[in-house]
Backbone and ligand atoms as CSV (ligand in chain L), in Angstrom:
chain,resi,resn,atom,element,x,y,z
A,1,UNK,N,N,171.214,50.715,93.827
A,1,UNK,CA,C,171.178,51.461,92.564
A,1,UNK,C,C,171.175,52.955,92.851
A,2,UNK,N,N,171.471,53.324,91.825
A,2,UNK,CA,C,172.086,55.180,92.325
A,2,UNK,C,C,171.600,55.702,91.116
A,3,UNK,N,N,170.576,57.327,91.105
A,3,UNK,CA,C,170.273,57.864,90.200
A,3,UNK,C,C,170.925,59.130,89.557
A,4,UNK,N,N,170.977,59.631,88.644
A,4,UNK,CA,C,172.015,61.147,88.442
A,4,UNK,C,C,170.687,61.783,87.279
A,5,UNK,N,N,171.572,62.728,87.041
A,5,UNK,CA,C,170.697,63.585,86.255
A,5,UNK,C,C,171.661,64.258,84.661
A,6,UNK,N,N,171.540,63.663,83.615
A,6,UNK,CA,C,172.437,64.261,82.634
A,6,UNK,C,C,170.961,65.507,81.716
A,7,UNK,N,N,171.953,66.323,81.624
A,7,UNK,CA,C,171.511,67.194,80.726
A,7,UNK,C,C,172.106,67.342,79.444
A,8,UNK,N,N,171.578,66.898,78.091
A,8,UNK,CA,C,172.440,67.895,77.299
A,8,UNK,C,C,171.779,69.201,76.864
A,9,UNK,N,N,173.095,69.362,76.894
A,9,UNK,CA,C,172.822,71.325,77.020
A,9,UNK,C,C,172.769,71.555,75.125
A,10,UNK,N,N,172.393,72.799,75.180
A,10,UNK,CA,C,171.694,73.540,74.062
A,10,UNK,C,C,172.762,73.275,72.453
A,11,UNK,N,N,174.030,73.167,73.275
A,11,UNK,CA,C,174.167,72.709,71.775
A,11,UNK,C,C,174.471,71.355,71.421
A,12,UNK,N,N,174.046,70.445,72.433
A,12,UNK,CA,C,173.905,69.380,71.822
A,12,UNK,C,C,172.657,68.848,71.219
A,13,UNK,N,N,171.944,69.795,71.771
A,13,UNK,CA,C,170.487,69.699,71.137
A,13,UNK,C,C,170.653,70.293,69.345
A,14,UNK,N,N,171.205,71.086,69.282
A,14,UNK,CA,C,171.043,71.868,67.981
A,14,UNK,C,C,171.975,71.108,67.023
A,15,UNK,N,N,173.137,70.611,67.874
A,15,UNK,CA,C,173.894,69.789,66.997
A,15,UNK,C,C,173.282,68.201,66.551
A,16,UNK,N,N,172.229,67.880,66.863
A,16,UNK,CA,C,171.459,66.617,66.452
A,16,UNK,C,C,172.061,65.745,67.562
A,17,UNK,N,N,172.528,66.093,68.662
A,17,UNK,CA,C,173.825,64.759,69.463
A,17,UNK,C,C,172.963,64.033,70.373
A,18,UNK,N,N,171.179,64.030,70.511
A,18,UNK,CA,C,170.916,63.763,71.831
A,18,UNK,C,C,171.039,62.073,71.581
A,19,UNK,N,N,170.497,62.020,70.317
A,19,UNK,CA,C,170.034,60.028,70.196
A,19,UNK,C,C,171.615,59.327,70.422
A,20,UNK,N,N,173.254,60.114,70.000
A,20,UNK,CA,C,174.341,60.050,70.287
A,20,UNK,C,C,174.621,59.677,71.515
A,21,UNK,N,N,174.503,61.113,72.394
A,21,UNK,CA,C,174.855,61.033,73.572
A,21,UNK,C,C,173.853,59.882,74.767
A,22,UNK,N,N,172.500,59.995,74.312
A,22,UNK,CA,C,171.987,59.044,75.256
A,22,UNK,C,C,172.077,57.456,74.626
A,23,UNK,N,N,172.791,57.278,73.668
A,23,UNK,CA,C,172.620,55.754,72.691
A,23,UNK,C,C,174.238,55.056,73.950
A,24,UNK,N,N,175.194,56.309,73.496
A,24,UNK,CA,C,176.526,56.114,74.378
A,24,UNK,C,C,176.181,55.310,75.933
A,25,UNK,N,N,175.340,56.032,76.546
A,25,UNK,CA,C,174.903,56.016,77.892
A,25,UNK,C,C,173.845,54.661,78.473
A,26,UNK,N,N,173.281,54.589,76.969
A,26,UNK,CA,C,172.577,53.235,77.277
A,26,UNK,C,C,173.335,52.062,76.921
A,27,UNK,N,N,174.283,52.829,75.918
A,27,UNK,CA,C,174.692,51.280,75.718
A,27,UNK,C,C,176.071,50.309,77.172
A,28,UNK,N,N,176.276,52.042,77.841
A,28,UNK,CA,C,176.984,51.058,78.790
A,28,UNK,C,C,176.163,50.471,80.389
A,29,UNK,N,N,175.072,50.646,79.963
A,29,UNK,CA,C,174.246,49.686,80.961
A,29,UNK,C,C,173.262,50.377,81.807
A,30,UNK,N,N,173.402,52.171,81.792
A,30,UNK,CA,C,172.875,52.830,82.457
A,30,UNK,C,C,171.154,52.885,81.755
A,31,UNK,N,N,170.078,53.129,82.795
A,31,UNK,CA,C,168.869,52.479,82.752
A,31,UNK,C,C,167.918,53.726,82.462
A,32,UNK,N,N,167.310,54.391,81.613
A,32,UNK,CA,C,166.577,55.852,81.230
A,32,UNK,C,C,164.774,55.532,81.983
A,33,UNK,N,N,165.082,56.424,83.475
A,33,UNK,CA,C,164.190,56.553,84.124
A,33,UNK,C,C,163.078,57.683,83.733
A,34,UNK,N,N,163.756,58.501,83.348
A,34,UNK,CA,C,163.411,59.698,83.020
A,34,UNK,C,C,163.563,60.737,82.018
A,35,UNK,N,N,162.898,61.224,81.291
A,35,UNK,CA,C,162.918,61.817,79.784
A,35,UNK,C,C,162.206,63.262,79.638
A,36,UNK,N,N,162.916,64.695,79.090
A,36,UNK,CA,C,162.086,65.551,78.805
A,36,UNK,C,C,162.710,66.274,78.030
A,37,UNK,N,N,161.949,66.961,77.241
A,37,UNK,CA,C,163.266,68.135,76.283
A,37,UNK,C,C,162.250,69.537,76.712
A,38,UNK,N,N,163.151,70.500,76.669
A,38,UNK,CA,C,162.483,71.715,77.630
A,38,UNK,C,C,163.127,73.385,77.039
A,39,UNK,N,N,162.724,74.100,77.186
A,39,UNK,CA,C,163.472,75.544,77.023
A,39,UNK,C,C,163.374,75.857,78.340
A,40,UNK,N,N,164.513,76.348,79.476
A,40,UNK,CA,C,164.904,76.370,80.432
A,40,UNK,C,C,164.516,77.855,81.195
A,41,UNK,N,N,163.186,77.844,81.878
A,41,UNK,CA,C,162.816,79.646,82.362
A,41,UNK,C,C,164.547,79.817,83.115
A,42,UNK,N,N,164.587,81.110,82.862
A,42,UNK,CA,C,165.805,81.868,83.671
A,42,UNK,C,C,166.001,81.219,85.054
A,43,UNK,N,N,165.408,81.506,86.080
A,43,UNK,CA,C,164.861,81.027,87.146
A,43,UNK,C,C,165.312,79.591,87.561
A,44,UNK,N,N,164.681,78.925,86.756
A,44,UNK,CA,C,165.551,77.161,86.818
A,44,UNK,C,C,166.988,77.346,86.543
A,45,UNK,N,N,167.582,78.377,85.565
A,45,UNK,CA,C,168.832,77.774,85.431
A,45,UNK,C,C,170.080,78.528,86.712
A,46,UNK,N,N,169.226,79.678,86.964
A,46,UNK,CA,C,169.870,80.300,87.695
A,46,UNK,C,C,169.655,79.191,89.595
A,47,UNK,N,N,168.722,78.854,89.596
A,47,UNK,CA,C,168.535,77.405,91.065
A,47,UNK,C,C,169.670,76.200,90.642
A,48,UNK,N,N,169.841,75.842,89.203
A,48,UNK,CA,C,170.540,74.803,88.819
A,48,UNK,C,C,172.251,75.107,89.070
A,49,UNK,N,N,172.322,76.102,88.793
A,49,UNK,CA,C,173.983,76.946,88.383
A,49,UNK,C,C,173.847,77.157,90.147
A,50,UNK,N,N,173.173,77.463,90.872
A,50,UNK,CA,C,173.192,78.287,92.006
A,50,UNK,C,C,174.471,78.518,92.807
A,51,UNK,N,N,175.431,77.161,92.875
A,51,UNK,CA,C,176.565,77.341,93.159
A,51,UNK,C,C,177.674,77.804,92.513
A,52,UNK,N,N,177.717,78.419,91.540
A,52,UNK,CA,C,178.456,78.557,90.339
A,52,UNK,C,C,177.841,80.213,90.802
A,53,UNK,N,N,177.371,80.928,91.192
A,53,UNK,CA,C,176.601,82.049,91.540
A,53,UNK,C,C,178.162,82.901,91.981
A,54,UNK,N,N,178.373,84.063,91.347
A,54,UNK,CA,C,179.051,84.747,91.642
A,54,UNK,C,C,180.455,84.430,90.668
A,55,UNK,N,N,180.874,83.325,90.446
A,55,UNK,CA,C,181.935,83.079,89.434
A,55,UNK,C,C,181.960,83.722,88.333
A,56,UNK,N,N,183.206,84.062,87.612
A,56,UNK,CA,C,183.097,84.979,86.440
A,56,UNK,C,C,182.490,84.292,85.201
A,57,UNK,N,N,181.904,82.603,85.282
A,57,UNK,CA,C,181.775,82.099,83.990
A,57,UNK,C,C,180.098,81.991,83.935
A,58,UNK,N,N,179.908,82.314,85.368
A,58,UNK,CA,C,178.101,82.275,85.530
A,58,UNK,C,C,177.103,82.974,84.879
A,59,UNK,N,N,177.060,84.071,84.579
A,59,UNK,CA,C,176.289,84.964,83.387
A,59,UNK,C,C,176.232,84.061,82.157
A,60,UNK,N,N,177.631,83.750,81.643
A,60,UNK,CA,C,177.887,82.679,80.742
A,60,UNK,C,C,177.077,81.837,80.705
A,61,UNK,N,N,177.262,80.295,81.662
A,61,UNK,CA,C,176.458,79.606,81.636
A,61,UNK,C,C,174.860,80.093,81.887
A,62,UNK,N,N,174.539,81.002,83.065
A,62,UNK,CA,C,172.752,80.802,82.815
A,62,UNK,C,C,172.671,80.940,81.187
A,63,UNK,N,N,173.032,82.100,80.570
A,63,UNK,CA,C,172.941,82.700,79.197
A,63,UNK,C,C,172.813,81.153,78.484
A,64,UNK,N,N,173.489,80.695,78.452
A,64,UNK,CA,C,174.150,79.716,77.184
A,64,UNK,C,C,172.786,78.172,77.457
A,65,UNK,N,N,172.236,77.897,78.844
A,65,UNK,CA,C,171.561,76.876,79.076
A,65,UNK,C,C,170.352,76.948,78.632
A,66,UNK,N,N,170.073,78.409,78.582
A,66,UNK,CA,C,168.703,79.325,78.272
A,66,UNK,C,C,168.775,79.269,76.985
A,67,UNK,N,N,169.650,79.319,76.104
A,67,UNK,CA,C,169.622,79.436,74.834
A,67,UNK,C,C,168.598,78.981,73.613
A,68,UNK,N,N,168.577,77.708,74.301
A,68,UNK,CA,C,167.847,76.991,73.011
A,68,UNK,C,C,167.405,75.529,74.238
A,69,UNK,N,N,166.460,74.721,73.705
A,69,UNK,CA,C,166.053,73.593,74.252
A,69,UNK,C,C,167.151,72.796,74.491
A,70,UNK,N,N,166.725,72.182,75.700
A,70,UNK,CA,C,167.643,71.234,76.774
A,70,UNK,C,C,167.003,69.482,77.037
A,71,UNK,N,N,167.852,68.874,76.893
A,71,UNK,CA,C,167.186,67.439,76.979
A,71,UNK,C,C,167.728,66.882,78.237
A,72,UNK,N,N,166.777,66.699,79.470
A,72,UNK,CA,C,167.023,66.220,80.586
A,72,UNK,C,C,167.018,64.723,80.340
A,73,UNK,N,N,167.992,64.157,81.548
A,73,UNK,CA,C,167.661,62.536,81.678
A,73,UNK,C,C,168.043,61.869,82.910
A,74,UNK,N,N,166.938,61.329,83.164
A,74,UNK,CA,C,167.418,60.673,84.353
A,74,UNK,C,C,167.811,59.158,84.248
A,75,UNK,N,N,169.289,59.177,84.778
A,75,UNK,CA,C,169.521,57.784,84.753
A,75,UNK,C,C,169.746,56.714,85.546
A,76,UNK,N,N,169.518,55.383,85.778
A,76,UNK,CA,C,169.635,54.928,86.847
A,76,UNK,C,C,170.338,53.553,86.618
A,77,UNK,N,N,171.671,53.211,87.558
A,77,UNK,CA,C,172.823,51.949,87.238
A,77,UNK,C,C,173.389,51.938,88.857
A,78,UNK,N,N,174.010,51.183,89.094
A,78,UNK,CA,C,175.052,50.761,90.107
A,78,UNK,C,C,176.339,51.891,89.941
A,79,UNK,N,N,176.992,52.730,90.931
A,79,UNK,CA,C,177.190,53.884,90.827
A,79,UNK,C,C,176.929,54.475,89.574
A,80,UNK,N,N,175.970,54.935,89.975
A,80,UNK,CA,C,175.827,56.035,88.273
A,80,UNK,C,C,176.206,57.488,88.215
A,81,UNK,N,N,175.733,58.261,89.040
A,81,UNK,CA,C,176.976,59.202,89.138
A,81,UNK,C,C,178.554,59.316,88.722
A,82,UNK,N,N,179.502,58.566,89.414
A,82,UNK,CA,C,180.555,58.590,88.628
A,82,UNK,C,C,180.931,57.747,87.555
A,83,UNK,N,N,180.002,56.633,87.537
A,83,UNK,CA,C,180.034,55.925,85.857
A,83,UNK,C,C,179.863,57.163,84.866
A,84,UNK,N,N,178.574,58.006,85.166
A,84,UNK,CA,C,178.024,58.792,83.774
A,84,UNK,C,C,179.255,59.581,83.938
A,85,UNK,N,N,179.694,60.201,85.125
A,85,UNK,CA,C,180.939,61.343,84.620
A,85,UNK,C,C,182.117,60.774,84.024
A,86,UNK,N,N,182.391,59.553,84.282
A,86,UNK,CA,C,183.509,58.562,83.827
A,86,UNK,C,C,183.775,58.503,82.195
A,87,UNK,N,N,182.006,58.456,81.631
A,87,UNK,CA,C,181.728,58.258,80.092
A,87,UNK,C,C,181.316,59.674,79.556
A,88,UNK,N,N,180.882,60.646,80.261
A,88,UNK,CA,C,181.347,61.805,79.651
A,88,UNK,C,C,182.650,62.702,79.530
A,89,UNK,N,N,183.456,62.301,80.347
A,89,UNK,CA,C,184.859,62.806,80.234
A,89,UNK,C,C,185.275,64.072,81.007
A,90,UNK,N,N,186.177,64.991,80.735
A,90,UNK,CA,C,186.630,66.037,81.767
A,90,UNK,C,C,185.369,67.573,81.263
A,91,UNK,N,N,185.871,67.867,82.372
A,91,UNK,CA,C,184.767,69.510,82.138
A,91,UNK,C,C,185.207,70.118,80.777
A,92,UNK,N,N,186.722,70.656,80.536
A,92,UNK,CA,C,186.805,71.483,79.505
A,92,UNK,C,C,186.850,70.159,78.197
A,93,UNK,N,N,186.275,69.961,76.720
A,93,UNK,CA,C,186.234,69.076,76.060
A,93,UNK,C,C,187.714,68.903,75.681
A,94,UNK,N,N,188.515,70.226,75.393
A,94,UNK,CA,C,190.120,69.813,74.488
A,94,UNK,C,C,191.184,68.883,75.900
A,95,UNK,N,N,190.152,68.746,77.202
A,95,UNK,CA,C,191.319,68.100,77.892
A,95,UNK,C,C,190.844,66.883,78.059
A,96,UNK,N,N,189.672,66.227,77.654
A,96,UNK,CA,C,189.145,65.291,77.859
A,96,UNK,C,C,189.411,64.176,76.861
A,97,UNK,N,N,189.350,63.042,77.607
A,97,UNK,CA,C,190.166,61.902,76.669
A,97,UNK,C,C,189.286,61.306,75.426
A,98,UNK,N,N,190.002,61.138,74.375
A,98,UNK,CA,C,189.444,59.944,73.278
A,98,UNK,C,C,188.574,59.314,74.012
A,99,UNK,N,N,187.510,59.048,73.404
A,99,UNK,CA,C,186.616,57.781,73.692
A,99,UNK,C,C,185.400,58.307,74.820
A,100,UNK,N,N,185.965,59.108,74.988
A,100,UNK,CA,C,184.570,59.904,76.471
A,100,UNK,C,C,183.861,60.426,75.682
A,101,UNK,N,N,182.561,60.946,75.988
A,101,UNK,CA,C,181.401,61.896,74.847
A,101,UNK,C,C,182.201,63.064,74.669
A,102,UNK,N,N,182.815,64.061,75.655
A,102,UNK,CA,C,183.296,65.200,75.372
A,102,UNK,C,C,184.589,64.957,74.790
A,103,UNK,N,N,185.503,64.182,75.255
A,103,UNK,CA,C,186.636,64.071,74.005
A,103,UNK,C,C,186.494,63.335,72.444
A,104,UNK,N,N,184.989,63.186,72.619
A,104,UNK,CA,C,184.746,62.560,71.100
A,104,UNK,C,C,184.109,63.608,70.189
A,105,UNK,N,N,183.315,64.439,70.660
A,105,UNK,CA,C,182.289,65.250,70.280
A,105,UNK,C,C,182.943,66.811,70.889
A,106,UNK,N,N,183.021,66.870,71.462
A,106,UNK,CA,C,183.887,68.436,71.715
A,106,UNK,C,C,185.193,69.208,71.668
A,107,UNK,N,N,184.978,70.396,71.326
A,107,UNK,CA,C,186.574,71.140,71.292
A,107,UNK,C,C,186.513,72.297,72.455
A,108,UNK,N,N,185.840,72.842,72.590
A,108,UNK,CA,C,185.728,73.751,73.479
A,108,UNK,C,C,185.107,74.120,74.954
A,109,UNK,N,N,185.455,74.711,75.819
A,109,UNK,CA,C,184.759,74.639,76.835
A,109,UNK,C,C,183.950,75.444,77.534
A,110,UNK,N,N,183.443,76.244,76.997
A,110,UNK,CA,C,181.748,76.654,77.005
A,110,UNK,C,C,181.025,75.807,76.147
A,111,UNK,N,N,181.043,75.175,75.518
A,111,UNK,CA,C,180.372,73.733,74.371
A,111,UNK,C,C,180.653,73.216,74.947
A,112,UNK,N,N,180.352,72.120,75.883
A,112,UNK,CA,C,180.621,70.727,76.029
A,112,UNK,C,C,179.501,69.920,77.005
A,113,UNK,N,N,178.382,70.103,75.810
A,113,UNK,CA,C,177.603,69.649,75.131
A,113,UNK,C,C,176.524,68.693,76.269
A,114,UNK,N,N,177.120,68.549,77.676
A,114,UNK,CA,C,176.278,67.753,78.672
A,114,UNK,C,C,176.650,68.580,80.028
A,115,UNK,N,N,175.737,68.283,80.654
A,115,UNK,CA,C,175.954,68.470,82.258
A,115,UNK,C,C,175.761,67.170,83.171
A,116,UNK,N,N,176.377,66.732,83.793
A,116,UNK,CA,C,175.857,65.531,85.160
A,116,UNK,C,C,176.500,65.400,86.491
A,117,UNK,N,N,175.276,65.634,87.087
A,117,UNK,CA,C,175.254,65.603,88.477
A,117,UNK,C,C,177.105,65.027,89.026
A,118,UNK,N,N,177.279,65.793,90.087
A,118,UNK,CA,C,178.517,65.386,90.726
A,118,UNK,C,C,178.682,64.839,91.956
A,119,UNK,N,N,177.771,64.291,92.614
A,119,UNK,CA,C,177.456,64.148,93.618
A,119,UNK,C,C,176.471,63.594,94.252
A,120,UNK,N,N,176.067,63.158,95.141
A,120,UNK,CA,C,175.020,62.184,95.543
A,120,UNK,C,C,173.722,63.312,95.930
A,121,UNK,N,N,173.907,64.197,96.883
A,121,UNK,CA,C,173.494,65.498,96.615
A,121,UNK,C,C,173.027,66.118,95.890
A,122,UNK,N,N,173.875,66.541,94.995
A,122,UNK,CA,C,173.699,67.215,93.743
A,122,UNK,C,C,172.601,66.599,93.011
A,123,UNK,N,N,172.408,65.221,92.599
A,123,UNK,CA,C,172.229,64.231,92.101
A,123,UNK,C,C,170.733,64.296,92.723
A,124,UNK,N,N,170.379,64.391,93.996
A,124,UNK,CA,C,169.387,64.534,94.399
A,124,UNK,C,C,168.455,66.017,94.124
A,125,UNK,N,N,168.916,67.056,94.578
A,125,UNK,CA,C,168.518,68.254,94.268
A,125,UNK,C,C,167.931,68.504,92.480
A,126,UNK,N,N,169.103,67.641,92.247
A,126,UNK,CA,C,168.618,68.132,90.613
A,126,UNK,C,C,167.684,67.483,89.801
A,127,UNK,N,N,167.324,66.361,90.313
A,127,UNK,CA,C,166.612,65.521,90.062
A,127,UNK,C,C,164.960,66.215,89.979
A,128,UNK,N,N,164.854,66.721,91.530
A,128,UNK,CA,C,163.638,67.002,91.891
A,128,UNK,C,C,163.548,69.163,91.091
A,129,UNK,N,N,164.761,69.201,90.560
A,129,UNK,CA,C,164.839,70.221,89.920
A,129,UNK,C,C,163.953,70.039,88.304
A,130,UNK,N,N,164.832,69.059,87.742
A,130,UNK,CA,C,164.496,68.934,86.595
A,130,UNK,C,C,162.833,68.419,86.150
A,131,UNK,N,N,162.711,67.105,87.354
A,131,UNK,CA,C,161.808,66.553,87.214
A,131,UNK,C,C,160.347,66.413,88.254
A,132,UNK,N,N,160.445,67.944,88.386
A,132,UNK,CA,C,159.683,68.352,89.634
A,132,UNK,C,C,157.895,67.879,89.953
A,133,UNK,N,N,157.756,67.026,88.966
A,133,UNK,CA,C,156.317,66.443,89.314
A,133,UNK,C,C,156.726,65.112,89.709
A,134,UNK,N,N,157.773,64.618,89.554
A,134,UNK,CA,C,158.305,62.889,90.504
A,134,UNK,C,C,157.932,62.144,89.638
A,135,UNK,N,N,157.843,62.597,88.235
A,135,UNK,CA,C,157.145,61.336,87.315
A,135,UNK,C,C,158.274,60.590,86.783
A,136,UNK,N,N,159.379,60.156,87.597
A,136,UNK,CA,C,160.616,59.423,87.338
A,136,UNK,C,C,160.262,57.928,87.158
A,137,UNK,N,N,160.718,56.775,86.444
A,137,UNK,CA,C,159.705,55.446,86.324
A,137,UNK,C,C,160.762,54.208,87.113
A,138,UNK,N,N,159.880,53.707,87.689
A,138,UNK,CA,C,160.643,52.232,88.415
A,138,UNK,C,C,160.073,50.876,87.497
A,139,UNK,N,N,161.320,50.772,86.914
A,139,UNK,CA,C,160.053,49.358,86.217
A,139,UNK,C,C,161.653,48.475,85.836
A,140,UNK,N,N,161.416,46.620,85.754
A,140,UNK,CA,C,162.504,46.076,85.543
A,140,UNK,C,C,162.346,46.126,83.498
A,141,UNK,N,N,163.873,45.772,83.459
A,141,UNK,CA,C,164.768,45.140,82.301
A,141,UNK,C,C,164.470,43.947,82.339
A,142,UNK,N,N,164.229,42.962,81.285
A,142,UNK,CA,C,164.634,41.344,81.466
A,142,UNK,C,C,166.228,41.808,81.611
A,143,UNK,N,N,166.422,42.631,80.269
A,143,UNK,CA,C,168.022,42.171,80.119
A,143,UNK,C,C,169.289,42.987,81.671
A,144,UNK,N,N,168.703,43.265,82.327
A,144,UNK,CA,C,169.705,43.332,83.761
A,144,UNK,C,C,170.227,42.727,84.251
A,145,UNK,N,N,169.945,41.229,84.025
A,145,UNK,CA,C,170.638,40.083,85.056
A,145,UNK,C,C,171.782,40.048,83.879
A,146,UNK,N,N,171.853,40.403,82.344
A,146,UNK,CA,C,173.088,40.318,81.878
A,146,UNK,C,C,174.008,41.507,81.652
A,147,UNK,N,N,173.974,42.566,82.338
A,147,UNK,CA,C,174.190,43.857,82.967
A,147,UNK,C,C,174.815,44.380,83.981
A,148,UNK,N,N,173.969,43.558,85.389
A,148,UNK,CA,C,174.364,43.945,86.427
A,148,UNK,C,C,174.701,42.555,86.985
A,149,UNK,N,N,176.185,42.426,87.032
A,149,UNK,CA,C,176.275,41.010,88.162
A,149,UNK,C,C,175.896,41.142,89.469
A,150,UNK,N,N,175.629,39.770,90.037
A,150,UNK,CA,C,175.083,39.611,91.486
A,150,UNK,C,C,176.942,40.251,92.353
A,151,UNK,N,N,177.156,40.298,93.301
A,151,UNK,CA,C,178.284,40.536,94.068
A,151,UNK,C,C,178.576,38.986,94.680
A,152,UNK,N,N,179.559,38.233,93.979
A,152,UNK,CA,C,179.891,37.108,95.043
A,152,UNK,C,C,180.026,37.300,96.527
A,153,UNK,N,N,179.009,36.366,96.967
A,153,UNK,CA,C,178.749,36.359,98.536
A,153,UNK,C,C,180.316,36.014,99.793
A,154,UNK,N,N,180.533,36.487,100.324
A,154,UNK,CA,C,181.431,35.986,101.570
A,154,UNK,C,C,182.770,37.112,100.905
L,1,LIG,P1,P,178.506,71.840,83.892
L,1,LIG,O1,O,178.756,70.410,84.169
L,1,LIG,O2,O,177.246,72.245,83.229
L,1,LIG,O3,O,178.591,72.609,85.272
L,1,LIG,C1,C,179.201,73.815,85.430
L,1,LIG,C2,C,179.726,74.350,84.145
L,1,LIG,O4,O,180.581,75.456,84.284
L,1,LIG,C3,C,180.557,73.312,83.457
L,1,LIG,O5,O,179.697,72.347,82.975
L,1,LIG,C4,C,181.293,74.143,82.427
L,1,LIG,O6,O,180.522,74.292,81.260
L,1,LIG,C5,C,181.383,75.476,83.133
L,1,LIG,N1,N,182.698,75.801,83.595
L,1,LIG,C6,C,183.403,75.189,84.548
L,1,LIG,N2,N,184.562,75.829,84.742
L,1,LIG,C7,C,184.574,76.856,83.872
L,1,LIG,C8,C,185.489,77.879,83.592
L,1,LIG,N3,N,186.662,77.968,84.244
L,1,LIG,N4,N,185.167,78.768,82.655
L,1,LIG,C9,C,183.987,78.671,82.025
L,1,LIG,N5,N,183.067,77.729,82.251
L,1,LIG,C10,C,183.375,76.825,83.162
């Protein structure tokens, strides 16, 4: 099992989208380890963006993450990393396909409305970013065994 980290960002918070965007996410099997809604000190967003540091869109984003409250989540499925990026769709929203959160819910691309981890890495760092006291939860589903198939053996 593999964990990631989705954020929605500030205007999906303001736009009412979080019970949306995380209803999307549960309903395709991915498992909510972790839960917080937050206003983002400078500081965190500028460690979060850190690689994005120096790009012309970076002022942008710290600015825009800082804005208004942020709803972290940690999620946990059988690749979940590129499942969650799979069901949120492309970076800019007008290029992202029908049926993804950002080609359903977005037009623009400073709006688009989530962030998630890209990487196994990433995925790690941000984790212990967001959720820096480790209060992430391990606990079973009944309903997983109709979720996650076993891998036929041989
Ligand atoms: P996010 O997944 O939060 O991670 C980095 C963000 O940078 C990305 O979402 C976009 O919002 C933003 N981004 C990426 N490329 C560009 C760009 N060319 N211009 C402006 N913003 C960008």
């Amino acid at each position: 099992m593999e964990r990631t980290l989705v954020l929605v960002k500030p205007d999906g918070v303001q736009r009412g989208l979080i019970g949306e965007i995380l209803s999307r996410l549960e309903r395709k099997g991915l498992k909510v380890v972790g839960l917080r809604l937050l206003q983002v000190p400078r500081e965190m967003a500028e460690r979060h963006y850190a690689v994005h540091a120096g790009k012309h869109f970076y002022a942008g984003l710290v600015e825009f993450i800082t804005s208004g409250p942020v709803a972290a989540l940690a999620l946990e499925g059988p690749d979940a990393i590129a499942t969650v990026r799979r069901v949120v769709g492309q970076t800019m929203p007008n290029e992202a396909a029908p049926g993804t959160i950002r080609g359903d819910l977005g037009i623009s691309g400073l709006r688009n409305l989530i962030h998630a981890s890209d990487a196994a890495e990433t995925a790690v760092f941000e984790l212990d970013l967001w959720f820096p006291t480790g209060d992430l939860l391990d606990y079973p589903r009944a309903v997983d065994a109709w979720i996650v198939a076993e891998e036929p053996e041989g």
